[in-house]
C-alpha positions as CSV (number, residue, x, y, z in Angstrom):
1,X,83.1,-70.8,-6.2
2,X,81.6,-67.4,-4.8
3,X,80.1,-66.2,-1.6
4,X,77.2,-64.3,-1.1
5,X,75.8,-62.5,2.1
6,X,72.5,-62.0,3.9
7,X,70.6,-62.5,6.6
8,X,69.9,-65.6,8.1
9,X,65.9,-65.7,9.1
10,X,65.8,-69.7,9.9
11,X,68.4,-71.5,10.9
12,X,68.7,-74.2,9.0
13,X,71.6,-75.9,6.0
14,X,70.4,-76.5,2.8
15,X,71.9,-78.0,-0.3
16,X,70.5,-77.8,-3.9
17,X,70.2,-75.9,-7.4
18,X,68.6,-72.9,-8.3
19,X,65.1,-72.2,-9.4
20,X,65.1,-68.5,-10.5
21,X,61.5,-67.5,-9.6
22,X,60.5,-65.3,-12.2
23,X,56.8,-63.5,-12.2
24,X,55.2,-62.8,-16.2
25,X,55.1,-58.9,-16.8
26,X,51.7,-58.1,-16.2
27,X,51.0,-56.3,-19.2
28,X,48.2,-54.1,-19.0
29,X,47.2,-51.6,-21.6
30,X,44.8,-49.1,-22.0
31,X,41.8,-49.3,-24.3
32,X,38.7,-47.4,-24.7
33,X,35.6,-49.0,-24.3
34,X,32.1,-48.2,-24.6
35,X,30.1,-51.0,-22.2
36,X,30.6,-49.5,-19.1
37,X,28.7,-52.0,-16.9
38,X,30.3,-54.8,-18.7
39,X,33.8,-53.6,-17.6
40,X,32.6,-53.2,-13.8
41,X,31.1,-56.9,-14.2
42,X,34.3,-58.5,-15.0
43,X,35.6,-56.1,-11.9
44,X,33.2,-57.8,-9.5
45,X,33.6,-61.5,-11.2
46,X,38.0,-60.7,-11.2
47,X,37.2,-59.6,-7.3
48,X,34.8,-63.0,-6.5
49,X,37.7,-65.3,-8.1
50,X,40.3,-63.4,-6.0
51,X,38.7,-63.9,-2.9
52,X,38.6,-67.7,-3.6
53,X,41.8,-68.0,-4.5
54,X,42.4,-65.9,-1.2
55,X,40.5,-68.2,0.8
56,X,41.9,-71.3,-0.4
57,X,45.6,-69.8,0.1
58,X,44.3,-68.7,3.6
59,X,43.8,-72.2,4.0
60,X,46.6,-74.2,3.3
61,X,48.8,-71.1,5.6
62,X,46.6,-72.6,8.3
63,X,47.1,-76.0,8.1
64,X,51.0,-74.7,7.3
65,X,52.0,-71.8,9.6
66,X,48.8,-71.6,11.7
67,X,46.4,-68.8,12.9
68,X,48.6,-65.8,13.3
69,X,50.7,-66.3,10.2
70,X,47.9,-66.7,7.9
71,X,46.0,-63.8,8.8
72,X,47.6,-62.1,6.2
73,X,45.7,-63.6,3.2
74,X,42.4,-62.1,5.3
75,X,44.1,-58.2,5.5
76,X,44.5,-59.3,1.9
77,X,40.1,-60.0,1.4
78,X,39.9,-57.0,3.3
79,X,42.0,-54.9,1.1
80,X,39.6,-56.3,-1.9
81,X,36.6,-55.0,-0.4
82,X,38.0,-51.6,1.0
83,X,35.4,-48.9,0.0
84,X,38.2,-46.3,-1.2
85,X,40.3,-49.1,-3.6
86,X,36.9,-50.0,-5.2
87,X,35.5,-46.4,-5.6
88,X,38.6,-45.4,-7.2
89,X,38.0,-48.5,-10.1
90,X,34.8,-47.8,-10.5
91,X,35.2,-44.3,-10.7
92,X,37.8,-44.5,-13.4
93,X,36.4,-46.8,-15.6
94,X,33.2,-44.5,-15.6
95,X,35.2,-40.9,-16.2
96,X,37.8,-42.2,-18.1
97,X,36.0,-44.9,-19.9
98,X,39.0,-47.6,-20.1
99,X,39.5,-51.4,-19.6
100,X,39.0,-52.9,-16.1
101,X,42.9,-54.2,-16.4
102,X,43.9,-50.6,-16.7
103,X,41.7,-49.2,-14.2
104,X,42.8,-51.6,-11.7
105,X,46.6,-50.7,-12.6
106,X,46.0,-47.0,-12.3
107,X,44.2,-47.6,-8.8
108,X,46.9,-49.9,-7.7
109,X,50.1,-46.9,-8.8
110,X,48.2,-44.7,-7.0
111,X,47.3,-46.5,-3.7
112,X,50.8,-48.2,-3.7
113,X,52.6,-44.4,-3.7
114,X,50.2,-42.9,-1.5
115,X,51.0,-45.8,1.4
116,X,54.6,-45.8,0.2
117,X,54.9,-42.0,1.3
118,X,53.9,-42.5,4.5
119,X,56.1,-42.1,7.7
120,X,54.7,-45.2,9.5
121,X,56.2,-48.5,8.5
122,X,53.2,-50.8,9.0
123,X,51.5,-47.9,6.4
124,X,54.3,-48.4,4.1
125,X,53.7,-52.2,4.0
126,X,50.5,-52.0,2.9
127,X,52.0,-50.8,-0.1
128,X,53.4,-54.2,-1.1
129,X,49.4,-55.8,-0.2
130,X,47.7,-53.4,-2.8
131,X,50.3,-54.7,-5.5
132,X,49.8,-58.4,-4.4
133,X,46.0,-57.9,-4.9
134,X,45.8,-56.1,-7.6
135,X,48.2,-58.1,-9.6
136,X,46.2,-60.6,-8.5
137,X,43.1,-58.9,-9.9
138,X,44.6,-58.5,-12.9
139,X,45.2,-61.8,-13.8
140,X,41.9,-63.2,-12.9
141,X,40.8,-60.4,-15.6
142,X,43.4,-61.8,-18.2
143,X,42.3,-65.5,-17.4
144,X,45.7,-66.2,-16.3
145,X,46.6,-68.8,-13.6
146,X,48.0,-67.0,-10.4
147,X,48.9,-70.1,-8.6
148,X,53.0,-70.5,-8.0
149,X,54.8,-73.8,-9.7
150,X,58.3,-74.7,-9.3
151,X,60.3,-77.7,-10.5
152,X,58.9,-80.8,-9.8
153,X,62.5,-81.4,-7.8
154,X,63.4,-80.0,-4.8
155,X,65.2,-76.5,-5.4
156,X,66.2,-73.5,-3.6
157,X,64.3,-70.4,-4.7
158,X,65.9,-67.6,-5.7
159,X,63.8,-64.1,-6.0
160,X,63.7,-60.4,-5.9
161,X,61.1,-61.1,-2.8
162,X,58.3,-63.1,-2.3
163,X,54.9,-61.9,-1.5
164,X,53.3,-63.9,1.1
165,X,50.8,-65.7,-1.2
166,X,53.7,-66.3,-3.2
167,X,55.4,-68.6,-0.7
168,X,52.6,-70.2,1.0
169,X,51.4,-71.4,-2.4
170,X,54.8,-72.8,-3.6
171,X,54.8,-76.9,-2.4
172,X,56.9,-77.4,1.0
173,X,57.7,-80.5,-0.2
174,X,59.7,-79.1,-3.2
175,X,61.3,-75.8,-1.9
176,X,64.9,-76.7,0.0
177,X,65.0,-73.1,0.9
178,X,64.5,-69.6,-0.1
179,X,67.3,-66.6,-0.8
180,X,65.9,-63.1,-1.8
181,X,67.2,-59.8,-2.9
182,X,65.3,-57.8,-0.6
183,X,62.9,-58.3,2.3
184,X,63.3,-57.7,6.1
185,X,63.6,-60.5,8.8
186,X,60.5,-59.5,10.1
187,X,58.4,-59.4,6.9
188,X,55.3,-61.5,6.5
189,X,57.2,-64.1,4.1
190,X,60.3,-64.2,6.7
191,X,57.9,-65.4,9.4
192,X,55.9,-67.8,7.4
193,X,59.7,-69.0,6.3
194,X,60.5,-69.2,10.0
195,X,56.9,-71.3,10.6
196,X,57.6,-73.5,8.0
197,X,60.7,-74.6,8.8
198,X,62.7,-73.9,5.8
199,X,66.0,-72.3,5.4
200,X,65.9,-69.3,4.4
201,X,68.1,-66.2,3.7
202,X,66.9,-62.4,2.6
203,X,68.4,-58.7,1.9
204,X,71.0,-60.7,-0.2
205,X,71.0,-57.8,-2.7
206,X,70.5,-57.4,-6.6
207,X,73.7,-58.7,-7.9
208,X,73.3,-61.8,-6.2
209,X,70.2,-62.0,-8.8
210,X,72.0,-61.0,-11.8
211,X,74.7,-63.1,-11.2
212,X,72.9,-66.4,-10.5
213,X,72.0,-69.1,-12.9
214,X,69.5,-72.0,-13.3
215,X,70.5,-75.2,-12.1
216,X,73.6,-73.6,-10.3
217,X,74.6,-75.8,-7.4
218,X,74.1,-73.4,-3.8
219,X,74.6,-74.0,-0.4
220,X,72.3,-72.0,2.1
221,X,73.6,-71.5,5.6
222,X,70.7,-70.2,7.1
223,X,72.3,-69.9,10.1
224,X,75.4,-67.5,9.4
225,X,73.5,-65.9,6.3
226,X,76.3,-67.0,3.9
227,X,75.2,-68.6,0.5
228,X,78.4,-70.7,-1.4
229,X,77.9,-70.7,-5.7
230,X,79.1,-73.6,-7.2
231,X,81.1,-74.8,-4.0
232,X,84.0,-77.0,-4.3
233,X,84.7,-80.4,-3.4
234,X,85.9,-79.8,0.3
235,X,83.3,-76.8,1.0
236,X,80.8,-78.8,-0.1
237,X,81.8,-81.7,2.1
238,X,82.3,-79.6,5.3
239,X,78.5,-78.1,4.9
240,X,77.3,-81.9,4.6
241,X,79.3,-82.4,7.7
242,X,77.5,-79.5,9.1
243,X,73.9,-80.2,7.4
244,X,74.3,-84.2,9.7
245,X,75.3,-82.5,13.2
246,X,72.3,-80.0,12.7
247,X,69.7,-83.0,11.5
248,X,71.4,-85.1,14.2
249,X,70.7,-82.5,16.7
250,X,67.5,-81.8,16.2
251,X,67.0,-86.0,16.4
252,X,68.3,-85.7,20.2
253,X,66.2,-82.9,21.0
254,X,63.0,-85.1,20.7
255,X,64.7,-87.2,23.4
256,X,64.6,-84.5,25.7
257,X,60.2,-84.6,25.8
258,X,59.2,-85.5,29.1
259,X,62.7,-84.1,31.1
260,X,62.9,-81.2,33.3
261,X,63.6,-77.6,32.7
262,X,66.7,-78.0,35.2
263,X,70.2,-76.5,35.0
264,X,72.9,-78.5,36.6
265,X,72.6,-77.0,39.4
266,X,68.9,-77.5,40.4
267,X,67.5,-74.3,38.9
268,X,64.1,-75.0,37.5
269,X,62.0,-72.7,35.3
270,X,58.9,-72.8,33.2
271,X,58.9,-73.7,29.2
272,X,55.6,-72.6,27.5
273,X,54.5,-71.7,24.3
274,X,53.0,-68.7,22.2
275,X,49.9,-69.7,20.5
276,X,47.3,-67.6,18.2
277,X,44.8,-70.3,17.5
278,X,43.0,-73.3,18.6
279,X,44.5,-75.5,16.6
280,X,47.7,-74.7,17.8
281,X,47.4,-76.0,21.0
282,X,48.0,-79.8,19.0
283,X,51.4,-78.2,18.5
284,X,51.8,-77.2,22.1
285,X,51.3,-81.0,23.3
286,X,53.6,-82.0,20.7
287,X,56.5,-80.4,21.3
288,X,56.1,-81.0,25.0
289,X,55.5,-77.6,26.1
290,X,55.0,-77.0,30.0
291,X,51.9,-74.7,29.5
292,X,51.2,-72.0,27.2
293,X,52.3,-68.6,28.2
294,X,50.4,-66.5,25.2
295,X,47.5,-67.3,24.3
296,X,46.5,-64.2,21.7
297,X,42.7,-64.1,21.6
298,X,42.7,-61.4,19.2
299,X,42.5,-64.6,16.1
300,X,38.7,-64.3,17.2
301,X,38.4,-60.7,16.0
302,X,40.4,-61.0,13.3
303,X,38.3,-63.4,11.8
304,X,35.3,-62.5,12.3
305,X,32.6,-59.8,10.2
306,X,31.3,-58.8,13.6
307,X,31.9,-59.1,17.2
308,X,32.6,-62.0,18.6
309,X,29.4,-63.0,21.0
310,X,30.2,-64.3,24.6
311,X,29.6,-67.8,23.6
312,X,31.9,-67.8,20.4
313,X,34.8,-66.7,23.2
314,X,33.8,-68.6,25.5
315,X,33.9,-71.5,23.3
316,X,37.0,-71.1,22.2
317,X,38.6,-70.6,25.7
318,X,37.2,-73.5,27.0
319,X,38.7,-75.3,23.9
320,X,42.4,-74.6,24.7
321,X,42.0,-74.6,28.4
322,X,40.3,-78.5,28.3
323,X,42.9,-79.5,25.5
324,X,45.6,-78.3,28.2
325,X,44.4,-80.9,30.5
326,X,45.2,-79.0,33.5
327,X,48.7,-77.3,32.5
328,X,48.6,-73.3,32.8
329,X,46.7,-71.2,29.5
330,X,47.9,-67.8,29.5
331,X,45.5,-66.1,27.4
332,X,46.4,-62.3,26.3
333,X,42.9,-60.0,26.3
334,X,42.8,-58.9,22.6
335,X,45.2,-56.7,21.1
336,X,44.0,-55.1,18.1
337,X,45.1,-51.9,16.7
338,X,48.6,-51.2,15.3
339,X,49.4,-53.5,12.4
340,X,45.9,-55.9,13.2
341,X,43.5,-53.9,12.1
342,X,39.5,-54.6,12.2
343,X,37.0,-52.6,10.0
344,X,34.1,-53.0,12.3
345,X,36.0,-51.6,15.4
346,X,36.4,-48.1,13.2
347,X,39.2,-47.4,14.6
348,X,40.7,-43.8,12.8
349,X,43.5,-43.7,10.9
350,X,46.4,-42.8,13.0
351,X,50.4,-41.5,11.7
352,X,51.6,-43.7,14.3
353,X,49.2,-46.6,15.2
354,X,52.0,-48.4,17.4
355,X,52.1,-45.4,19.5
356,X,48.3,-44.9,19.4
357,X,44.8,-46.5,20.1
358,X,44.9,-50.3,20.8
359,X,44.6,-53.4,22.8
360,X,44.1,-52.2,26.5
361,X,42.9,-48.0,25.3
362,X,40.5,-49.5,23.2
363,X,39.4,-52.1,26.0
364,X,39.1,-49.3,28.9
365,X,37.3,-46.8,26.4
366,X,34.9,-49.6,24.9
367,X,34.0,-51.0,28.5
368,X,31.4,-53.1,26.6
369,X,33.9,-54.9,24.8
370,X,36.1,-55.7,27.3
371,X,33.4,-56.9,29.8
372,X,31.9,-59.9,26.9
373,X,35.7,-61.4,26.4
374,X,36.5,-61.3,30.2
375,X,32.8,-62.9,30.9
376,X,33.8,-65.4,28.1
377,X,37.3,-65.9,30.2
378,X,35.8,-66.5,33.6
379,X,33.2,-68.7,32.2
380,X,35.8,-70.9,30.2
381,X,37.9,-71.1,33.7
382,X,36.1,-73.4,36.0
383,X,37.4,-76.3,32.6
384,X,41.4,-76.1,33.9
385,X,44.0,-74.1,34.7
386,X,43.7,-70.4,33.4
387,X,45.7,-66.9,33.9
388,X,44.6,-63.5,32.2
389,X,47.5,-61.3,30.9
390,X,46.7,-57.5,30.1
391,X,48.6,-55.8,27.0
392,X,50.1,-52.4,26.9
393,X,49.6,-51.0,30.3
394,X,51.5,-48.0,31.1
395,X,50.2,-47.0,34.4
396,X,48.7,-47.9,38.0
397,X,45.5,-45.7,36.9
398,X,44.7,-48.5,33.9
399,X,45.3,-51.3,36.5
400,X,43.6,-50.2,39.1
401,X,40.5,-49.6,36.4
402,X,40.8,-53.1,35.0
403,X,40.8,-54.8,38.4
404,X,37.8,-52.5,38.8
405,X,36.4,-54.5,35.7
406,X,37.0,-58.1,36.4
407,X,35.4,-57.4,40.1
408,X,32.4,-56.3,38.3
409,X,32.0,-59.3,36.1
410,X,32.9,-61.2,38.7
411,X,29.8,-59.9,40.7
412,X,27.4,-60.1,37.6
413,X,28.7,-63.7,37.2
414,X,27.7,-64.7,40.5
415,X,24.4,-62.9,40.9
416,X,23.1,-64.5,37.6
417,X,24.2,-68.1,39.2
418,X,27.0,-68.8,37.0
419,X,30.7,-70.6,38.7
420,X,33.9,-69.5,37.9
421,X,37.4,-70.7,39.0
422,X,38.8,-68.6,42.3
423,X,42.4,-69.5,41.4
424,X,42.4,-67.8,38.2
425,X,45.7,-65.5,38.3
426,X,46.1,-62.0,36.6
427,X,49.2,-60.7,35.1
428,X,50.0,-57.5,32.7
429,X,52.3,-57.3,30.0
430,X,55.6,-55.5,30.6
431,X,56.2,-54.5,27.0
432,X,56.2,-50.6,27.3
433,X,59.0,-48.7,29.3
434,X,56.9,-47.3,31.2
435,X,55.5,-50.6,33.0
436,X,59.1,-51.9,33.9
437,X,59.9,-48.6,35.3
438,X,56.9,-48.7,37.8
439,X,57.0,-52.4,37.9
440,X,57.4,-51.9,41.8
441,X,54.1,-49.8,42.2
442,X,52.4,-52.8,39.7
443,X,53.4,-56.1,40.9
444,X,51.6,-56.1,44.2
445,X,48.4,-55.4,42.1
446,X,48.8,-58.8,39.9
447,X,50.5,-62.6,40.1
448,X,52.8,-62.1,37.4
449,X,54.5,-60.4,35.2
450,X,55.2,-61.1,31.6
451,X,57.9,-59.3,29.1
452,X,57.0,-58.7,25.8
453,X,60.5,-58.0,24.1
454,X,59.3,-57.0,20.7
455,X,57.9,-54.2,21.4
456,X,59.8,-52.9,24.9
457,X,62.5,-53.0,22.0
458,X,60.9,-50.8,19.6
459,X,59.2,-48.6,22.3
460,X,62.7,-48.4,24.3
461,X,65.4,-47.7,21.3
462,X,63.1,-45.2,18.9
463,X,62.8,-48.4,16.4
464,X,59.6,-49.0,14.3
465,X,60.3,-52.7,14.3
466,X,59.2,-53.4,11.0
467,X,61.0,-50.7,9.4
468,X,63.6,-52.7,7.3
469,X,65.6,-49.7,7.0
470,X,66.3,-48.8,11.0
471,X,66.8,-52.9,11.5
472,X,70.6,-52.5,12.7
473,X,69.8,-49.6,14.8
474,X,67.0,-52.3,16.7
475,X,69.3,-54.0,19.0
476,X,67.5,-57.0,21.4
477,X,70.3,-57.2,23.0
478,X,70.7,-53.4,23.9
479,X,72.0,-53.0,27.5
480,X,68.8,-50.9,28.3
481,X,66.3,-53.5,27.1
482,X,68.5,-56.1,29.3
483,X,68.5,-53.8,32.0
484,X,64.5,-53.0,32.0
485,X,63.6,-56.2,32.2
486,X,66.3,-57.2,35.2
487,X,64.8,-54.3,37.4
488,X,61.2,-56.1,36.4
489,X,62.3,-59.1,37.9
490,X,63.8,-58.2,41.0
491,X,60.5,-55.7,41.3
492,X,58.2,-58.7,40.9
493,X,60.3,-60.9,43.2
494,X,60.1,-58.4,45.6
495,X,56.3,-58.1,45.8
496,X,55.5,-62.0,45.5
497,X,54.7,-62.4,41.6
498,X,56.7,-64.4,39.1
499,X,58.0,-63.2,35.9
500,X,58.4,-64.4,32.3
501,X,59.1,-63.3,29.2
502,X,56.9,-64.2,26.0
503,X,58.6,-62.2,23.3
504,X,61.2,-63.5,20.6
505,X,64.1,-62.7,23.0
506,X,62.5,-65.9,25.0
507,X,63.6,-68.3,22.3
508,X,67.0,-66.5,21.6
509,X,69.3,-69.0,23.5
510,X,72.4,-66.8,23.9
511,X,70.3,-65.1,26.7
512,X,69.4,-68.1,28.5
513,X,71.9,-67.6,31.4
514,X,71.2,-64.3,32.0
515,X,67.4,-64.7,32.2
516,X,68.2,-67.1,34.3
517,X,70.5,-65.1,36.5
518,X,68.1,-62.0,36.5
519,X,65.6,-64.5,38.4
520,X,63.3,-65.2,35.2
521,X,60.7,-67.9,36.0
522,X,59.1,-69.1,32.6
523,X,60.4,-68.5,28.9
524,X,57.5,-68.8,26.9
525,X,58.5,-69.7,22.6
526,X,57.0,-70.5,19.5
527,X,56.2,-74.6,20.0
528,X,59.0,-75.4,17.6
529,X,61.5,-73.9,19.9
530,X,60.1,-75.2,23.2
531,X,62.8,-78.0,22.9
532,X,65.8,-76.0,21.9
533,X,65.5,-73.6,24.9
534,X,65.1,-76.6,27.2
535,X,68.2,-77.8,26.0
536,X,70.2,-75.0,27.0
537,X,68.4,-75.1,30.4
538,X,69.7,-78.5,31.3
539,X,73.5,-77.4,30.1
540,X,73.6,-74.5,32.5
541,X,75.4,-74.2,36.0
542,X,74.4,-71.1,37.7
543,X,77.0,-71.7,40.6
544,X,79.9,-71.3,37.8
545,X,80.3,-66.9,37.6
546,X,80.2,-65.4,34.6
């Protein structure tokens, strides 16, 4: 018997033998040839089945892990038809008159190093993308099949890492849980893990690798990040233990749909959910959810060649808002820029994107935008119960400018005939330092507040969030994250507006009672967790002192 450590990225218990996921060696070699234009034909055919295979991956993530999760697969198209990658083939099969395979490999060694040497983290990532497509290129050149198989028994997969084409296309039904070498918790393949429910444990290290075998019995404890080899009779019968009272939990959770979000002592507060798609709002009902508290509308720029018209937004508001049947939709005015890029907004290439031109500086500098998804809002309105939430304000001066806005449209609205609801509140995100330290001199200019963790984290401690390097240095928990969003609550209390929090820090029930205690009013959570954080509601007593 031997123990292994990582990180725990679902919490979950798993049981099973090892699968060894092992990708063939690309082999790739360099010929000379003399049919140019044949080579660049079996480019653009290699590049067509791609994006199928892309498309069909893109998919079954939807169906699987929803909207937001499966955007990746389309950065993934858009990589295949970036100007720069394509030039760079073509270019070298023309000068250099070589194979499409090696021309491909060459463009991918020298993308993947270029992105690699970057300071920005999100940069760096798109390192591992130009691999994933251009291995994927590759193959389609050699005729080889690039879809995953496993066992035809349920296993536990053991890799180095796993893109995330990689483990959306292995079967749920077959994969007990996944342990890998490398990878951060919040990689793309961590997430889609975490969406799909499956145990799952990363950054384990390379000997684990060399070390294990096929067919080796494991036990997966995602939630302490400990992996047992080969346990013995009594380990093994303790994690059984522990595998029932997790399964049995979860069973007595679904007794808890229809209850109140009550402590012992009569404290109530507001459950919603995070949602990035239409079709997630089928999850929202399902898991009982009070409301949604995050709609993100940026799912319709993402997917779209162009931008979205009034009436594609519109549509889709009114969707969610009428599937709500009356409870609360929070929905976020787009937040592109950063890591969700767009090529037809043109945005420049920045060294530190995070820090630089998106969601509300690209709203208040592209007026035109901003104006068609806010007509789209107050349209969809008047259909049920609807609250707009602002990203990324820093200042009074943007507030005060975006109030501005919504009076305007408001105005058009009305002059061209058209009804919208009068109740409709407005709230910003507090997810920079900046808001919670003015949070007095903002919350008598909106209805609520609501606390974006994730990034008040990385903006407050220095930490590039999906920098898998600086990941112990990015404490949620850091007394000065805690204590930014406490003097946000007693600011909006103060000036009449409520406040909740819609970042993963909502979800993370060993902060329950002191949410509570600050005078949080709604925890908003992925659906799946809408039940767990109810359940530590209803064990609190708030009279008891810490």
């Amino acid at each position: 018997m031997k123990r292994y450590i990582g990180k725990g990225v679902y919490g979950a218990i798993a049981i099973g033998k090892v699968y060894i996921f092992k990708r063939n060696d690309v082999g790739v070699k360099c010929i000379h040839i003399e049919d140019i234009e044949k080579e660049k034909a079996r480019i653009e055919a290699a590049k067509a089945a791609s994006i199928s295979q892309l498309q069909e991956i893109y998919e079954k993530a939807l169906k699987e892990v929803g909207e937001a999760e499966a955007q990746i697969f389309e950065i993934h198209t858009m990589l295949l038809e970036d100007e720069d990658y394509n030039e760079s083939i073509t270019t070298i099969i023309e000068e250099q008159k070589v194979n499409a395979e090696y021309a491909v490999s060459l463009t991918e060694s020298n993308f993947a190093q270029m992105f690699a040497a970057m300071d920005d983290a999100y940069m760096q990532a798109r390192a591992a993308d130009i691999k994933d497509i251009s291995s994927r290129i590759i193959r389609n050149l050699q005729g080889e099949n690039v879809q995953v198989h496993c066992s035809d028994e349920k296993m536990i997969i053991c890799a180095d890492d796993l893109a995330p084409s990689e483990t959306v296309s292995l079967d749920k039904d077959k994969v007990l849980a996944f342990i890998t070498a490398h990878g951060s918790s919040n990689s793309h393949t961590a997430i889609l893990a975490r969406n799909m429910n499956i145990p799952a444990i990363i950054g384990v290290g390379e000997a684990f690798l060399n070390e294990i075998q096929e067919q080796q019995e494991v036990i997966v404890d995602g939630f302490t990040g400990e992996i047992i080899v080969n346990p013995d009779e009594p380990t093994r019968t303790t994690f059984i233990k522990k595998q029932q009272e997790d399964e049995q939990k979860k069973q007595l959770l679904q007794e808890l749909k229809g209850k109140e979000n009550t402590t012992l002592d009569g404290t109530k507060i507001n459950i919603y959910a995070n949602i990035g798609s239409v079709e997630d709002v089928e999850s929202v009902l399902l898991n009982d959810a009070g409301g949604i508290g995050l709609f993100r509308s940026e799912f319709l720029y993402l997917e779209n060649e162009d931008y979205p018209t009034e009436a594609q937004q519109f549509e889709a508001y009114k969707r969610v808002i009428e599937g709500m049947a009356g409870k609360k939709v929070i929905i976020r005015t787009l937040d592109i820029g950063a890591d969700k890029q767009v090529d037809y907004f043109e945005l420049k290439k920045e060294e530190n994107p995070a820090l630089g031109y998106r969601a509300i500086r690209i709203c208040l500098t592209r007026p035109e935008i901003f104006k068609t998804q806010l007509r789209a809002l107050y349209r969809a309105s008047v259909y049920g119960n609807l609250g707009i939430m602002f990203p990324m304000i820093t200042s009074v001066v943007e507030l005060e400018r975006i109030l501005e806005i919504c009076n305007q449209v408001k105005v058009e609205l009305e002059s061209e005939g058209i009804s919208y609801a009068k109740n409709i509140e407005i709230g910003i995100m507090i997810e920079t330092p900046a808001a919670a330290i003015i949070s007095d001199r903002l919350a008598p200019m909106v209805d609520f507040f609501s606390v974006g963790t994730n990034d008040l984290t990385q903006y407050t401690l220095a930490c590039d969030r999906q920098n898998p390097d600086i990941e112990s240095f990015c404490d949620p928990h850091h007394e000065a994250i805690l204590r930014l969003i406490e003097m946000s609550a007693k600011n909006a209390h103060q000036h009449g507006a409520w406040i909740g929090i819609c970042g993963e820090l909502a979800a993370d029930t060993s902060l329950t009672e002191t949410f509570l205690r600050m005078g949080i009013d709604e925890l908003s959570v992925s659906p799946a967790f809408v039940l767990t954080v109810r359940h530590a509601v209803r064990k609190l007593d708030l009279r008891k002192k810490k």
